[in-house]
N, C-alpha and C positions, 0 to 999 in steps of 0.2 A: 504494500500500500504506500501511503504515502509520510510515513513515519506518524511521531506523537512524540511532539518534545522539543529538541534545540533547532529542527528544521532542518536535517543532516540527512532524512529521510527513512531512520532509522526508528523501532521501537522495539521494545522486548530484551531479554537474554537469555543464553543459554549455557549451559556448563555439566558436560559428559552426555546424561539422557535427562535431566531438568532441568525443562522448559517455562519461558514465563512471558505472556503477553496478556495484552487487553483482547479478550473476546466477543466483539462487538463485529457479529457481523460471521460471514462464510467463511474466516480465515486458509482455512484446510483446501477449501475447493477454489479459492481467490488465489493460492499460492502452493502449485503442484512440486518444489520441491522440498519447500518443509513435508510435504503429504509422503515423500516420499521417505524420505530422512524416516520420520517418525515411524514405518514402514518394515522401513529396514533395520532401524532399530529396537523394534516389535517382535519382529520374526528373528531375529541373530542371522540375517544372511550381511557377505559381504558386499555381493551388489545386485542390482536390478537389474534387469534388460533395458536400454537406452531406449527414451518413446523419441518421438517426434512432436520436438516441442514450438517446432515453430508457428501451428495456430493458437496454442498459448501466450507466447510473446505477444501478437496482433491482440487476443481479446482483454490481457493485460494493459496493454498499452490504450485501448479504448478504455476500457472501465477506468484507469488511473484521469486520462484526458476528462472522462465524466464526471467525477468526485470533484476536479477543480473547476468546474464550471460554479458559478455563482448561482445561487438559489433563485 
């Protein structure tokens, strides 16, 4: 998203497998590879099969462009 805080675009932290954000909102399905992290570090594998992330990038970059529009 668009962060929450110094305006660095950043929010949340982590450290080994706990995690900590504001959940407001679809976080998980907004941002496919925390989905996956959390995933892989669910099931104990070392990786996943690489998707094809480039119509996530497009519907990313539209939802982020929509959030900054003015009310």
């Amino acid at each position: 998203g668009n962060g929450n805080g110094t305006g660095d675009g950043t929010e949340g932290a982590y450290n080994d497998t706990v995690f900590g954000t504001y959940m407001h909102g679809p976080v998980l399905a907004r941002n496919p590879l925390i989905a996956d992290l959390l995933l892989k570090l669910a099931l104990d594998v070392n990786a996943l099969p690489p998707t094809d992330d480039r119509w996530y990038e497009a519907l990313r970059n539209e939802r982020i462009a929509a959030a900054q529009q003015p009310a």
